[in-house]
C-alpha positions, 0 to 999 in steps of 0.5 A, spaced: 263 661 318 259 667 318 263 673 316 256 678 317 256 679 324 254 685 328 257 687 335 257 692 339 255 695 345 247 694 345 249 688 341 253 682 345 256 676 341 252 670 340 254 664 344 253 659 337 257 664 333 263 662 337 261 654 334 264 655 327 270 660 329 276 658 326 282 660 330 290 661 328 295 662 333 301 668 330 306 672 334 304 680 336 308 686 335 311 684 343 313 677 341 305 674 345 302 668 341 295 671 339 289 668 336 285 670 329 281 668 325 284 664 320 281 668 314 282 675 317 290 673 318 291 671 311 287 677 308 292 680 313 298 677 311 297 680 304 295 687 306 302 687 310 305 685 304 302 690 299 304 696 304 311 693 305 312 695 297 310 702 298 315 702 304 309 702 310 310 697 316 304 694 320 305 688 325 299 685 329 298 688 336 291 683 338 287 680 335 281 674 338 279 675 346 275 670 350 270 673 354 276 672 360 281 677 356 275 682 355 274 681 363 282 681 365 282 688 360 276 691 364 280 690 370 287 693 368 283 699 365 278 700 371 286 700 375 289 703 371 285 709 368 278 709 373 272 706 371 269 713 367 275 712 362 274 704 361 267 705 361 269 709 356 274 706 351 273 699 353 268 694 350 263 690 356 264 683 356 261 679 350 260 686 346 267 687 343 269 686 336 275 682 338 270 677 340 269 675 333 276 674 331 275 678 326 278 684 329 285 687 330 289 692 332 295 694 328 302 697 330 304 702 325 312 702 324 315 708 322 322 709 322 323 704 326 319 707 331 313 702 333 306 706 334 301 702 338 297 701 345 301 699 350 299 701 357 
């Protein structure tokens, strides 16, 4: 596995890269099975262990997309906020990090209150 890989939006993912990912499946802050890749969640593991000791909370909010995700995401967006704003705040297909596995978002937990993107 690759772990340097460049991707963004003049750089899409390549389709060999997807030959080597190695997947986990967790739950999310909202009780969704996702995936990530194997590495990345276990160095998350300990990073939310540590924060745990100085009293900061984190949880996975997502993590790995498929192409399809990506598109679905694009949908609900464009539905949602207009085609300007996903344009915008929202990776084309095969050109978000999330596609590595590599990338997560994270919850932050502050006095129980959940901090996230949800809409």
């Amino acid at each position: 596995m690759d772990y340097l890989v460049l991707v963004n939006n003049s750089i899409a993912v390549d389709d060999a890269y997807f030959d080597d990912l190695s997947l986990v499946n967790c739950t999310n802050i909202l009780d969704e099975s996702i995936l990530i890749e194997e590495k990345t969640y276990n160095e998350y593991l300990k990073l939310r262990g540590f924060l745990k000791t100085k009293n900061i909370f984190i949880e996975l909010d997502s993590g790995y997309r498929s192409l399809e995700q990506q598109q679905e995401i694009i949908n609900e967006f464009t539905r949602k906020k207009g085609k300007e704003y996903t344009k915008k705040y929202v990776a084309p297909i095969s050109k978000s990090e999330h596609h590595t596995g590599l990338a997560l978002d994270i919850a932050l937990i502050v006095n129980g209150i959940k901090y996230y993107e949800n809409d």
